[in-house]
PDB file of the backbone (N, CA, C, O) and the ligand in Angstrom, with CONECT records:
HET     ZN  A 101       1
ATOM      1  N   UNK A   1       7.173 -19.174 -11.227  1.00  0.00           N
ATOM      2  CA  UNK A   1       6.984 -18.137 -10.203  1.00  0.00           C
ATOM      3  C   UNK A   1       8.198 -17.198 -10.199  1.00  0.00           C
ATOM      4  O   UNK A   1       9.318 -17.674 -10.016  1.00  0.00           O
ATOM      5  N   UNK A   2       8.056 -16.150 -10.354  1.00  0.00           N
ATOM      6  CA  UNK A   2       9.197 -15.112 -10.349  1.00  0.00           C
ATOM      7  C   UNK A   2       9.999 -14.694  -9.015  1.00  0.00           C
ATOM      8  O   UNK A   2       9.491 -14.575  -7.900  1.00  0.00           O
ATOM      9  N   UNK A   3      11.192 -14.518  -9.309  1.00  0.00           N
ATOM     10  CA  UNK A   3      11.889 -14.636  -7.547  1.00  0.00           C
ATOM     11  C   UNK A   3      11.854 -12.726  -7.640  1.00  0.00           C
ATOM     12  O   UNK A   3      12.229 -12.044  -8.593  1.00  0.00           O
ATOM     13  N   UNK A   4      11.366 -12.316  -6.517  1.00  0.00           N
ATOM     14  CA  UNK A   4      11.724 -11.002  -6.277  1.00  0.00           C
ATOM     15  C   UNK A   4      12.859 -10.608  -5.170  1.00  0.00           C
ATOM     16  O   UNK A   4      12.873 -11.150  -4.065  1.00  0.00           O
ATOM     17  N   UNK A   5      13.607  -9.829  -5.476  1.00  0.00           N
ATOM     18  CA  UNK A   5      14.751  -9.237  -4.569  1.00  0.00           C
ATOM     19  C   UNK A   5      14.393  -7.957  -3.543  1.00  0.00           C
ATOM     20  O   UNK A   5      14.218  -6.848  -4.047  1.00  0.00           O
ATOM     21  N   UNK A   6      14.302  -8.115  -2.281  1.00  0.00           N
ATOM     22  CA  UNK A   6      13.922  -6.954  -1.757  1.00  0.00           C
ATOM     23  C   UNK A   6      15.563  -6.453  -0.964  1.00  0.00           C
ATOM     24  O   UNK A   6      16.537  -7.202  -1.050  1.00  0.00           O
ATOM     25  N   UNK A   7      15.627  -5.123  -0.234  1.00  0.00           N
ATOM     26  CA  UNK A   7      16.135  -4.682   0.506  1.00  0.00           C
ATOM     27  C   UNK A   7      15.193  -4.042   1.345  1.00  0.00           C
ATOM     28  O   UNK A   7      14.221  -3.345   1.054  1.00  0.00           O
ATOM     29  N   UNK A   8      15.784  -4.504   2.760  1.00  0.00           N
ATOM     30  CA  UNK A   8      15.182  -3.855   3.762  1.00  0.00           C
ATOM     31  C   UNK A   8      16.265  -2.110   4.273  1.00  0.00           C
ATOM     32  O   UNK A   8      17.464  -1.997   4.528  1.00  0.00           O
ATOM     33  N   UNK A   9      15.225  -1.122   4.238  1.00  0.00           N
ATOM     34  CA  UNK A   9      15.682  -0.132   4.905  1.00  0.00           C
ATOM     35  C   UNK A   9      15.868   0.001   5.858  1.00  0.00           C
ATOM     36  O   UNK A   9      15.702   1.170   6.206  1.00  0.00           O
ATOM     37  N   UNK A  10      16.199  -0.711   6.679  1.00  0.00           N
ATOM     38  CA  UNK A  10      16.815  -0.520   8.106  1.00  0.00           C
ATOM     39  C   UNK A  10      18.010  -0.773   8.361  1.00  0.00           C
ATOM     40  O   UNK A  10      18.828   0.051   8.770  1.00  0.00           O
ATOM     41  N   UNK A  11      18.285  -2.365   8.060  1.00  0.00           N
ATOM     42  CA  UNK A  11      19.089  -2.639   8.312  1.00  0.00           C
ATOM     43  C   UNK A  11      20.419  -3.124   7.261  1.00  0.00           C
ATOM     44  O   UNK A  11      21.572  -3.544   7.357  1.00  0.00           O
ATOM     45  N   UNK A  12      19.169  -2.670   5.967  1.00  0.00           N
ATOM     46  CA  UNK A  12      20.074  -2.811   4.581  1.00  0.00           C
ATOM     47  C   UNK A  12      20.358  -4.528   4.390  1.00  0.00           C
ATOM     48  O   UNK A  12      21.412  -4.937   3.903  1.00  0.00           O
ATOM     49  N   UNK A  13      19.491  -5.253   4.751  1.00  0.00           N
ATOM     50  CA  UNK A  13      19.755  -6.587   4.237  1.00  0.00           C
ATOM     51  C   UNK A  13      19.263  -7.058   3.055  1.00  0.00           C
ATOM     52  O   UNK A  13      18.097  -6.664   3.063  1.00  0.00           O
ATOM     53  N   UNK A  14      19.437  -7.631   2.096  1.00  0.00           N
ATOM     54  CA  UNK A  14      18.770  -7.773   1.186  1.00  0.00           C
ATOM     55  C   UNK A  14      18.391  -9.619   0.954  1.00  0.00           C
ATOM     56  O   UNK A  14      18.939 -10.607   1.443  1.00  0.00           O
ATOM     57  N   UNK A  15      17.442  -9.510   0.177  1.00  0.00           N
ATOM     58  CA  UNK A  15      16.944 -11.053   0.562  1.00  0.00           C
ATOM     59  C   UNK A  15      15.807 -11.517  -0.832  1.00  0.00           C
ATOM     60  O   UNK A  15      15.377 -10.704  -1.651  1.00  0.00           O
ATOM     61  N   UNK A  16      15.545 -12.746  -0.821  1.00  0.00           N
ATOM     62  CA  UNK A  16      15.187 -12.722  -2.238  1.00  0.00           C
ATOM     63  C   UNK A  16      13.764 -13.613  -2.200  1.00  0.00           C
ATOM     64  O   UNK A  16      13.992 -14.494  -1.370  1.00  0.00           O
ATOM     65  N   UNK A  17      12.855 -13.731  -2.543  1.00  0.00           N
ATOM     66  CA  UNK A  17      11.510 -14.557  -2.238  1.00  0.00           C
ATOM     67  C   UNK A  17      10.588 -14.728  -3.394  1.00  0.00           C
ATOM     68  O   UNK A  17      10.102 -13.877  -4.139  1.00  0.00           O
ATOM     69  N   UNK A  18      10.457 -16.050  -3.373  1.00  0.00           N
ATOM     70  CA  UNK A  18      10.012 -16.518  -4.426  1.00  0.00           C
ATOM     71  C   UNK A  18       8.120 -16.110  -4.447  1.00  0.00           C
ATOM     72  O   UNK A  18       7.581 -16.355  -3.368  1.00  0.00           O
ATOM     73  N   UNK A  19       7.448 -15.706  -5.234  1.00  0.00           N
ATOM     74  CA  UNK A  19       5.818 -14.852  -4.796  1.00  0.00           C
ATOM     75  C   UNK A  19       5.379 -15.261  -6.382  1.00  0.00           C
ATOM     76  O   UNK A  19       6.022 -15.515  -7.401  1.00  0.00           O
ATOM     77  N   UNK A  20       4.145 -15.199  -6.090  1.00  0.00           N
ATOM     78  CA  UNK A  20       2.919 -15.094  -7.601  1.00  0.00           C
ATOM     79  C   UNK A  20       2.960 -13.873  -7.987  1.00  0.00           C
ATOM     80  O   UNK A  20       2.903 -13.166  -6.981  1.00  0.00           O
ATOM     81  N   UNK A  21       3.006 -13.457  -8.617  1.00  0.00           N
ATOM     82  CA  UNK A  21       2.683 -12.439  -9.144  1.00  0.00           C
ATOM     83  C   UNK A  21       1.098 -11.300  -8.767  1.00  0.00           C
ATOM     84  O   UNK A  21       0.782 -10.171  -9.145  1.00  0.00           O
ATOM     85  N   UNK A  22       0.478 -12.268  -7.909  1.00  0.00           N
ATOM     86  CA  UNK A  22      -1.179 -11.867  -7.647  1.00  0.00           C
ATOM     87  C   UNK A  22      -0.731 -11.438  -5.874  1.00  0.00           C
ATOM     88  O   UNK A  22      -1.299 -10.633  -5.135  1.00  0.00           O
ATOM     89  N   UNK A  23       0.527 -12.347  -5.579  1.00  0.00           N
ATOM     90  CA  UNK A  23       0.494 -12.078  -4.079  1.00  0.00           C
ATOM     91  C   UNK A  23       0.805 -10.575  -3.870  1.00  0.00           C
ATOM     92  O   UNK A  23       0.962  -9.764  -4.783  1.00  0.00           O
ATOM     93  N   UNK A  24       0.874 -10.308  -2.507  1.00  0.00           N
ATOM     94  CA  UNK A  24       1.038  -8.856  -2.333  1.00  0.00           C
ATOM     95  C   UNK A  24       2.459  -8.529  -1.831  1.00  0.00           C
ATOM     96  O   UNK A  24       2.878  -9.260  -0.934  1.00  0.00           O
ATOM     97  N   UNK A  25       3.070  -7.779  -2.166  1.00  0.00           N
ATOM     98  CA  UNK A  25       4.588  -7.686  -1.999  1.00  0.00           C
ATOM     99  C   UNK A  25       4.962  -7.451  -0.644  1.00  0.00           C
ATOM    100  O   UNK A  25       4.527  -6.420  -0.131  1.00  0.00           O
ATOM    101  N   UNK A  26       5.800  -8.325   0.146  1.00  0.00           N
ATOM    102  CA  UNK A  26       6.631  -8.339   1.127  1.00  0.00           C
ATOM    103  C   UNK A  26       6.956  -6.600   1.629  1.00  0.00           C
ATOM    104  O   UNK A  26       7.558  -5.702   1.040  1.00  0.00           O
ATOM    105  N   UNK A  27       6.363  -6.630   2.771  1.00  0.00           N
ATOM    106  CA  UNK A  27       6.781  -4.982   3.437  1.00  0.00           C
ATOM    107  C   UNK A  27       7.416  -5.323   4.596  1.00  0.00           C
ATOM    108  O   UNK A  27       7.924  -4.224   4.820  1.00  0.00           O
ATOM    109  N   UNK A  28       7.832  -6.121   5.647  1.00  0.00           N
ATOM    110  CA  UNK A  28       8.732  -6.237   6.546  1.00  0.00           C
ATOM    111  C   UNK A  28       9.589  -7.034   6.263  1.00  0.00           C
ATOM    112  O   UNK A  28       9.528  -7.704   5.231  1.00  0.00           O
ATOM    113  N   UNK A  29      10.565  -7.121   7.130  1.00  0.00           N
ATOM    114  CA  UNK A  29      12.098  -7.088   7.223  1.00  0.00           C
ATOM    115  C   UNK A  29      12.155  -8.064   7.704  1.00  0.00           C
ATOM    116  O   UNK A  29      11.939  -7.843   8.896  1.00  0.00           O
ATOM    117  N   UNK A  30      12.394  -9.596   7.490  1.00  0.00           N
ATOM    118  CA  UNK A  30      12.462 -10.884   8.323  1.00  0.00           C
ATOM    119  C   UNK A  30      13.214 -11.139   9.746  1.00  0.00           C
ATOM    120  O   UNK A  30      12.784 -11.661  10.775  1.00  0.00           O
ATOM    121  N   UNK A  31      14.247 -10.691   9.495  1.00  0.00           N
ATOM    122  CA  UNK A  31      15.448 -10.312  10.941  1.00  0.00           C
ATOM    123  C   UNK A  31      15.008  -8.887  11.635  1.00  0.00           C
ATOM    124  O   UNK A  31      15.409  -8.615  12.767  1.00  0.00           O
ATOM    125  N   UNK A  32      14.285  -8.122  11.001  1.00  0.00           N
ATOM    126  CA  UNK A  32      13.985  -6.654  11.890  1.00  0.00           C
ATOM    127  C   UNK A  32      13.090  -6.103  11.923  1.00  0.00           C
ATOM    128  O   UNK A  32      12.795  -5.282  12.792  1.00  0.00           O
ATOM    129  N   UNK A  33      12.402  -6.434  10.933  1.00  0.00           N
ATOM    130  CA  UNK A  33      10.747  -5.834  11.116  1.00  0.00           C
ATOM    131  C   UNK A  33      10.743  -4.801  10.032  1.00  0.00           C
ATOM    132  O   UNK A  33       9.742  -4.681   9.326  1.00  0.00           O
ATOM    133  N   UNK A  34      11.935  -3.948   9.831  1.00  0.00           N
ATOM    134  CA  UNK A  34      11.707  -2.632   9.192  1.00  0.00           C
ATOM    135  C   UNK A  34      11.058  -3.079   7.735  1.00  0.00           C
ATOM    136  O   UNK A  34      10.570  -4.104   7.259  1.00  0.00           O
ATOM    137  N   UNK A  35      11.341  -1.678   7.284  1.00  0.00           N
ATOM    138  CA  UNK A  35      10.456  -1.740   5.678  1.00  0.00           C
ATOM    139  C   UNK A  35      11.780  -1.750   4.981  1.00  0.00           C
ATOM    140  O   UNK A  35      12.873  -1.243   5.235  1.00  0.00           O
ATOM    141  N   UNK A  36      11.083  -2.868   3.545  1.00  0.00           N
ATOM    142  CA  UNK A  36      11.730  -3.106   2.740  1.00  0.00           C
ATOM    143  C   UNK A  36      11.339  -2.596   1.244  1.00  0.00           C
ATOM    144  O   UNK A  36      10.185  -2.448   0.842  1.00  0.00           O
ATOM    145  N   UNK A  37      12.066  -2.451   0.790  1.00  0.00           N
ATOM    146  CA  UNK A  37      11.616  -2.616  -0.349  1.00  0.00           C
ATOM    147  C   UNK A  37      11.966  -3.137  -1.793  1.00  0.00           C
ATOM    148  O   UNK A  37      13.130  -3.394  -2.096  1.00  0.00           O
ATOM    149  N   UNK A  38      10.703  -3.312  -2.853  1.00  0.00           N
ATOM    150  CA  UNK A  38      10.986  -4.687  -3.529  1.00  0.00           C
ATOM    151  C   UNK A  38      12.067  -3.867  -4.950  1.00  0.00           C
ATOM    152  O   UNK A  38      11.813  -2.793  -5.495  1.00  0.00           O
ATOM    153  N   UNK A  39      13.066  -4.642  -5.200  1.00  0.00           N
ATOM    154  CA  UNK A  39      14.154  -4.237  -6.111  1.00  0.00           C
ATOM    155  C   UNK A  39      13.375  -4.941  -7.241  1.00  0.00           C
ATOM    156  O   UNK A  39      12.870  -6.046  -7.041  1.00  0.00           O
ATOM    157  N   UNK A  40      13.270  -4.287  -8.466  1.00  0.00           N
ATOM    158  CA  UNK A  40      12.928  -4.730  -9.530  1.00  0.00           C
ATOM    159  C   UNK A  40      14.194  -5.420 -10.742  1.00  0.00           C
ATOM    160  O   UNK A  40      14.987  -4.763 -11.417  1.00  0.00           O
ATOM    161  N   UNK A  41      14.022  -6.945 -10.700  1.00  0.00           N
ATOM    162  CA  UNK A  41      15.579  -7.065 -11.021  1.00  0.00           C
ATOM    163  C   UNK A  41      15.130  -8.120 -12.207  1.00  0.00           C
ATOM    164  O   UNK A  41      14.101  -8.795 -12.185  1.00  0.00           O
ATOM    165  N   UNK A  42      15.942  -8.115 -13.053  1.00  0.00           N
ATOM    166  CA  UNK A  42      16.052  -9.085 -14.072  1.00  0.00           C
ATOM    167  C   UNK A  42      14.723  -8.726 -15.428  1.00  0.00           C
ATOM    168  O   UNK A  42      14.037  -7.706 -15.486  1.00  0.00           O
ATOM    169  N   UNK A  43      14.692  -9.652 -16.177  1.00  0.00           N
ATOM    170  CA  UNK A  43      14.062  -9.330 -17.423  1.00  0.00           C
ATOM    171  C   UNK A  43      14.485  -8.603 -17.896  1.00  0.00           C
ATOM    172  O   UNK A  43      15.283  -9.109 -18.685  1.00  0.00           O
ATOM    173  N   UNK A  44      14.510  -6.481 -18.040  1.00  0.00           N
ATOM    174  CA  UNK A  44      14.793  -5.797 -18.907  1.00  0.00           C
ATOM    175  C   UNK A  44      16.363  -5.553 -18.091  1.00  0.00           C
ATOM    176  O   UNK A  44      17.000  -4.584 -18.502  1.00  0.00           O
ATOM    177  N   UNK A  45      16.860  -6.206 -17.210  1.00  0.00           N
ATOM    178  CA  UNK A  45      17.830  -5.511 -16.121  1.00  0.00           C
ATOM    179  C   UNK A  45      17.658  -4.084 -15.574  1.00  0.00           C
ATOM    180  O   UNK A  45      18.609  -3.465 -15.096  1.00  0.00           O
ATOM    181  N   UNK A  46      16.644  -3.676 -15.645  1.00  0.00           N
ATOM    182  CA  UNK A  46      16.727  -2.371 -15.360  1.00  0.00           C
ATOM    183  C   UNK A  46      16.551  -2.319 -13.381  1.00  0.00           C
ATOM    184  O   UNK A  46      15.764  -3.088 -12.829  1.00  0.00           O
ATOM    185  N   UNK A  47      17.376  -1.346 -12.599  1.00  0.00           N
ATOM    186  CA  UNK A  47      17.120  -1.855 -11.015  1.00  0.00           C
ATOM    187  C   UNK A  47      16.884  -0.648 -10.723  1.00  0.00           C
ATOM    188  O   UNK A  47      17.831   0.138 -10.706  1.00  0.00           O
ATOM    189  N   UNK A  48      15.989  -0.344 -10.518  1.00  0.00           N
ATOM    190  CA  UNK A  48      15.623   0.935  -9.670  1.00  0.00           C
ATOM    191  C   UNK A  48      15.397   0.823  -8.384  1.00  0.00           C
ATOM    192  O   UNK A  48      14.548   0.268  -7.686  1.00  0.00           O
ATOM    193  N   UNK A  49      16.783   1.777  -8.132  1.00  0.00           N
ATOM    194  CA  UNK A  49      17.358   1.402  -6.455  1.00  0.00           C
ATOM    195  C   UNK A  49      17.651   2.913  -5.722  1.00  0.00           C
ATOM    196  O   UNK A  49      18.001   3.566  -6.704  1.00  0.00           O
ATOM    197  N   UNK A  50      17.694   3.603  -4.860  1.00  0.00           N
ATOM    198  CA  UNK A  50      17.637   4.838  -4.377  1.00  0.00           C
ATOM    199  C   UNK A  50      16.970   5.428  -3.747  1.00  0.00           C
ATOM    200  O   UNK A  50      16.187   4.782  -3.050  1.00  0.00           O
ATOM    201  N   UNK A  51      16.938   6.678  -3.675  1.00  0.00           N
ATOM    202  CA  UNK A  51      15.807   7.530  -3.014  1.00  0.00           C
ATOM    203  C   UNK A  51      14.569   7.954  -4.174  1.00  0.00           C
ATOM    204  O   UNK A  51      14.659   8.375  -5.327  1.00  0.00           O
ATOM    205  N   UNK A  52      13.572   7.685  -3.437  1.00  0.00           N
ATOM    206  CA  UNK A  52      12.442   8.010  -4.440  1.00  0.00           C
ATOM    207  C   UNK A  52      11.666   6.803  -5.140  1.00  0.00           C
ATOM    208  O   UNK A  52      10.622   7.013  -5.758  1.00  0.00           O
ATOM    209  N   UNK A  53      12.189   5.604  -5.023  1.00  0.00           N
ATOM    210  CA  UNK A  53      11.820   4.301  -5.384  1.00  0.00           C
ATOM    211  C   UNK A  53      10.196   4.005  -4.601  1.00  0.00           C
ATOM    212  O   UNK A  53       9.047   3.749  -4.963  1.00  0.00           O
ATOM    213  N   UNK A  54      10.876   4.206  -3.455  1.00  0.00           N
ATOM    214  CA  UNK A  54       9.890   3.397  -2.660  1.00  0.00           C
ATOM    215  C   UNK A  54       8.520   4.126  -1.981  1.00  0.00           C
ATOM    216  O   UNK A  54       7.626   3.667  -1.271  1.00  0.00           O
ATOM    217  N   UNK A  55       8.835   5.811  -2.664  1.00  0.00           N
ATOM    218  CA  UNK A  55       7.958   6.669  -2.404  1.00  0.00           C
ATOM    219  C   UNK A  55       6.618   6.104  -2.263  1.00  0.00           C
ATOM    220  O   UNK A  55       5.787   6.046  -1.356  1.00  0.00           O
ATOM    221  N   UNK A  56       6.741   5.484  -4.155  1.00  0.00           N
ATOM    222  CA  UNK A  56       5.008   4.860  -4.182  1.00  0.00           C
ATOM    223  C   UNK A  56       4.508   4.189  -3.077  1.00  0.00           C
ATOM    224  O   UNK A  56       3.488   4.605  -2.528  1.00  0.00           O
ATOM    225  N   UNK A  57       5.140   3.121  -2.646  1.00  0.00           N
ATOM    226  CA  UNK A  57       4.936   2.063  -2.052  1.00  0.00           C
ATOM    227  C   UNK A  57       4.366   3.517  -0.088  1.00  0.00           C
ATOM    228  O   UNK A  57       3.222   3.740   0.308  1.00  0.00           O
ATOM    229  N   UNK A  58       5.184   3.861   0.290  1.00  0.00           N
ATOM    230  CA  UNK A  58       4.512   4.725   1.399  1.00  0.00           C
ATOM    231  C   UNK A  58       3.387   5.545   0.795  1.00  0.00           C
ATOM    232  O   UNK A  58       2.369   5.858   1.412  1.00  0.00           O
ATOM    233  N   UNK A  59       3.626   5.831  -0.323  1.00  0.00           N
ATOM    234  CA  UNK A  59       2.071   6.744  -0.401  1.00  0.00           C
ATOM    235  C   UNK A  59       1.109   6.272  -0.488  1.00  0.00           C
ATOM    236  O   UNK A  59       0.100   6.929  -0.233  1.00  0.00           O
ATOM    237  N   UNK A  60       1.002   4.549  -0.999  1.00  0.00           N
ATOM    238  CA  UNK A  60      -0.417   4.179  -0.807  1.00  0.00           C
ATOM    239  C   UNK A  60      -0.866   3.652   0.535  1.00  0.00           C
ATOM    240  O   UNK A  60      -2.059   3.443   0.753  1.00  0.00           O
ATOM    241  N   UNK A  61       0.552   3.321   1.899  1.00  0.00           N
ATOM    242  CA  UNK A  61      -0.026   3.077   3.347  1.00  0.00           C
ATOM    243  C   UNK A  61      -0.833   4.511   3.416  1.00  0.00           C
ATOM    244  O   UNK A  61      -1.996   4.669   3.785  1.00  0.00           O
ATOM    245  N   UNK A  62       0.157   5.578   2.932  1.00  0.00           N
ATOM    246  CA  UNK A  62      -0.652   6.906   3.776  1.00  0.00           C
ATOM    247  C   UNK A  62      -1.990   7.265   3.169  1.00  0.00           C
ATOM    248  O   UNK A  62      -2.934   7.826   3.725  1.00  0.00           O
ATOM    249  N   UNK A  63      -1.880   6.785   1.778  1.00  0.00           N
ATOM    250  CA  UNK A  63      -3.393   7.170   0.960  1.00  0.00           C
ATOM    251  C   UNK A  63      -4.604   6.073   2.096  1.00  0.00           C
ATOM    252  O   UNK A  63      -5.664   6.448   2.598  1.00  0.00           O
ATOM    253  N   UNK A  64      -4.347   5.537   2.140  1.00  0.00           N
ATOM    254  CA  UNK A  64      -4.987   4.731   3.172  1.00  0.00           C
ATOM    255  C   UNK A  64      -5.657   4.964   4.544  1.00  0.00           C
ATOM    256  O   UNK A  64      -6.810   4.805   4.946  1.00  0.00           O
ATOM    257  N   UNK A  65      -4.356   5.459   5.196  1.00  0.00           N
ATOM    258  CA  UNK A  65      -4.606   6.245   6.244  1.00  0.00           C
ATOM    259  C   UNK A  65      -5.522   7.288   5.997  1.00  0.00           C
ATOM    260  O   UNK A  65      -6.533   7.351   6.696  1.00  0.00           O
ATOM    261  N   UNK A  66      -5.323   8.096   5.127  1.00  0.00           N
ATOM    262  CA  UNK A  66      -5.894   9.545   4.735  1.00  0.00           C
ATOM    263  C   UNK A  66      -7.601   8.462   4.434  1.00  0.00           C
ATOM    264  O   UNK A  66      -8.608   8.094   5.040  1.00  0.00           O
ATOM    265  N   UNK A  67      -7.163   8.403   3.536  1.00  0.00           N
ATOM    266  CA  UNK A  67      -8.891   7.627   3.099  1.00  0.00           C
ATOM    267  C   UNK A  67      -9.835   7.658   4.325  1.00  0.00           C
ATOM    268  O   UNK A  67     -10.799   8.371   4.602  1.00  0.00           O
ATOM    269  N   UNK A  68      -9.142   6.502   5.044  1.00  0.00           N
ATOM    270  CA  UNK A  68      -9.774   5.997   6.504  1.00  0.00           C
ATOM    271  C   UNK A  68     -10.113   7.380   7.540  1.00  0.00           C
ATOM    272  O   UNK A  68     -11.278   7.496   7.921  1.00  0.00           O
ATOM    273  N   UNK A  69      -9.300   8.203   7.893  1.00  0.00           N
ATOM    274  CA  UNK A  69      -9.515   9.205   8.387  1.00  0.00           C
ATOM    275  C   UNK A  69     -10.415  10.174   7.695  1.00  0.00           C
ATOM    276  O   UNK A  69     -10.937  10.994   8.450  1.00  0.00           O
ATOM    277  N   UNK A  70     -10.729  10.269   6.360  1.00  0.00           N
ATOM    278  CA  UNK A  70     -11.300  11.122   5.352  1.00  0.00           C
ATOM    279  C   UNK A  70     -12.674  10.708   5.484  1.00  0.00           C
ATOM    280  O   UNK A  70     -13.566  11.553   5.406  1.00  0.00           O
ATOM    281  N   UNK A  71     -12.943   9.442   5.685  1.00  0.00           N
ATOM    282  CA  UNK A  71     -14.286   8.903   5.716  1.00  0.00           C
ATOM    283  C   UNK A  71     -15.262   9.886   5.718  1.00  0.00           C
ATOM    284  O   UNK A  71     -15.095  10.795   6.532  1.00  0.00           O
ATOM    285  N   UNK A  72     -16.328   9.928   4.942  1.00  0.00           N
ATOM    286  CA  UNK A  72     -17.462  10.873   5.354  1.00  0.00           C
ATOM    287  C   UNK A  72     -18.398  10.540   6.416  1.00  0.00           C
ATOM    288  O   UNK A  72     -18.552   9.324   6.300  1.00  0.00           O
ATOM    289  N   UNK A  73     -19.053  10.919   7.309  1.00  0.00           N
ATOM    290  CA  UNK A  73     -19.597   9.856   8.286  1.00  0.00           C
ATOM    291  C   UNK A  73     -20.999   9.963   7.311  1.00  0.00           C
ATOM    292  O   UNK A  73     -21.065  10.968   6.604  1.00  0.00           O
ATOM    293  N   UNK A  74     -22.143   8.961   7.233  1.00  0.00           N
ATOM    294  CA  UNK A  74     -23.298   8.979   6.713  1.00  0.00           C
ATOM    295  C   UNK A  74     -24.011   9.886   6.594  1.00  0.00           C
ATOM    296  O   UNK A  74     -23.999  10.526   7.646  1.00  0.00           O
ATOM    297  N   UNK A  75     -24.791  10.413   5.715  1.00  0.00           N
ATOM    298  CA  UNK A  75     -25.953  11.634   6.418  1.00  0.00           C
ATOM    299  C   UNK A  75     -26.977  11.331   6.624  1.00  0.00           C
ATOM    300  O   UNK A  75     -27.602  10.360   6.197  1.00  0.00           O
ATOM    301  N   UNK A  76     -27.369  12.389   7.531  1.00  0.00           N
ATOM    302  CA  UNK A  76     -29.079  11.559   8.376  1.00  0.00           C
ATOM    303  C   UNK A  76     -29.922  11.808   7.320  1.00  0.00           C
ATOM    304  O   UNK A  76     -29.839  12.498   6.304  1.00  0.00           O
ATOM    305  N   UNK A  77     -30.800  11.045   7.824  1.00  0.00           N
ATOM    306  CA  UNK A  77     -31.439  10.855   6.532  1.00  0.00           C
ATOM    307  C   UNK A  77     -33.156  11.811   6.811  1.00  0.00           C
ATOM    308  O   UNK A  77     -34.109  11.425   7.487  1.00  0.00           O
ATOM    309  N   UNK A  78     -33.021  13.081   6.025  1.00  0.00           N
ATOM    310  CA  UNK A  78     -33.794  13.889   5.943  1.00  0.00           C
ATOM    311  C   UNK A  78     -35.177  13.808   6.196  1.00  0.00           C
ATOM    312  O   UNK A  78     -35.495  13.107   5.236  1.00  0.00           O
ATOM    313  N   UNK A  79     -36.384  14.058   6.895  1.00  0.00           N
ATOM    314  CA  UNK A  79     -37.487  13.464   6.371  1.00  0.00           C
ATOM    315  C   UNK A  79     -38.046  14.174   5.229  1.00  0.00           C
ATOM    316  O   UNK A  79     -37.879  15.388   5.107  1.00  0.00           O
ATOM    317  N   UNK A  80     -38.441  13.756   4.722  1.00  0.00           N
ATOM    318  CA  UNK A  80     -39.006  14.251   3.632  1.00  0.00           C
ATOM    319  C   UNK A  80     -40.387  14.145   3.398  1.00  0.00           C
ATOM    320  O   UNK A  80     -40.889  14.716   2.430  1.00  0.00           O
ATOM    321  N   UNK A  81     -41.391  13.137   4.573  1.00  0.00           N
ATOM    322  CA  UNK A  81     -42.477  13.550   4.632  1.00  0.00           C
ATOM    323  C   UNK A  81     -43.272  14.707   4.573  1.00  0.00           C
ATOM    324  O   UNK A  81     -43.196  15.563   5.454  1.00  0.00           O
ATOM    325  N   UNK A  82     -43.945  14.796   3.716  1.00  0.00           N
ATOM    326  CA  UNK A  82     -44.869  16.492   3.367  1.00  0.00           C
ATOM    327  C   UNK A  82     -46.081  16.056   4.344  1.00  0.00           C
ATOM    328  O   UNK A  82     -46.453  14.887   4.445  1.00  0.00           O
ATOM    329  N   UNK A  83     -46.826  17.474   5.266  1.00  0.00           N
ATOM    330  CA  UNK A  83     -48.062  16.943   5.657  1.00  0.00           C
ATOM    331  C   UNK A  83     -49.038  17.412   4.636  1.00  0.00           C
ATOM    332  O   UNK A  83     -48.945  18.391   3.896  1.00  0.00           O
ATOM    333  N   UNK A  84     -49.826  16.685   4.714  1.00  0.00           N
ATOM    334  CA  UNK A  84     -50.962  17.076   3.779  1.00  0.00           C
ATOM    335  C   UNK A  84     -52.053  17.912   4.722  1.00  0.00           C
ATOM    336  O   UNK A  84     -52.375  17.544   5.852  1.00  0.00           O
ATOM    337  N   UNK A  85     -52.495  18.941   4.149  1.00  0.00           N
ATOM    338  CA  UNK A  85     -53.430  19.367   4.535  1.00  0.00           C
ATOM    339  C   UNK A  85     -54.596  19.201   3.928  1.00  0.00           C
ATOM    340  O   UNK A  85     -54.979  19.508   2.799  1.00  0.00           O
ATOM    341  N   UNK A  86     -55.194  18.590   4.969  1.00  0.00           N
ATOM    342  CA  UNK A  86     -57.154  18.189   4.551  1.00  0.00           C
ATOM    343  C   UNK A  86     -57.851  19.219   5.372  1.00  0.00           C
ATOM    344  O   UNK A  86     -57.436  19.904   6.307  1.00  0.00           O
ATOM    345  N   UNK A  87     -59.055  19.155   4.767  1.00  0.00           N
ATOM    346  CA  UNK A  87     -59.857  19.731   5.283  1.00  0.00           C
ATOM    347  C   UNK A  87     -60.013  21.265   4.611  1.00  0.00           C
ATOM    348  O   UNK A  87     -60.852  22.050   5.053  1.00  0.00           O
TER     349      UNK A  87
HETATM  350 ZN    ZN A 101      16.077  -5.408   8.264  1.00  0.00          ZN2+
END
């Protein structure tokens, strides 16, 4: 199981948690609630740490939001009965 390293943006703590790979990544802050986010550390060493990291990670709460609010509501459903004329 791979240990991931997060920092929380709030309060700048950083903290480390052991997850599957299938689980879904840690977004609050254990001591504060705030948002964290997950430091990508070890294997190639590469750490992408800064501003702009964690962009992704808010754009898919807000893609979300947007989605949910975007909803189309159903459309009524037309009749489409023809009358026939007899006679
Ligand atoms: Zn915190």
């Amino acid at each position: 199981m791979p240990t991931y390293e997060y920092e929380c943006t709030k309060c700048g703590s950083s903290f480390e948690l052991e997850q599957r790979i299938t689980e879904s990544p840690r977004e609050r802050c254990p001591s504060c609630r705030g948002k964290v986010i997950r430091i990508i550390s070890g294997g190639g060493g590469i750490i992408l740490k800064g501003s702009g990291f964690y962009v992704t990670d808010y754009r898919s709460e807000q893609y979300k939001k947007d989605a949910k609010a975007d909803r189309p509501e159903p459309a009524p459903k037309s009749e489409t009965s023809k009358k026939v004329a007899s006679g």
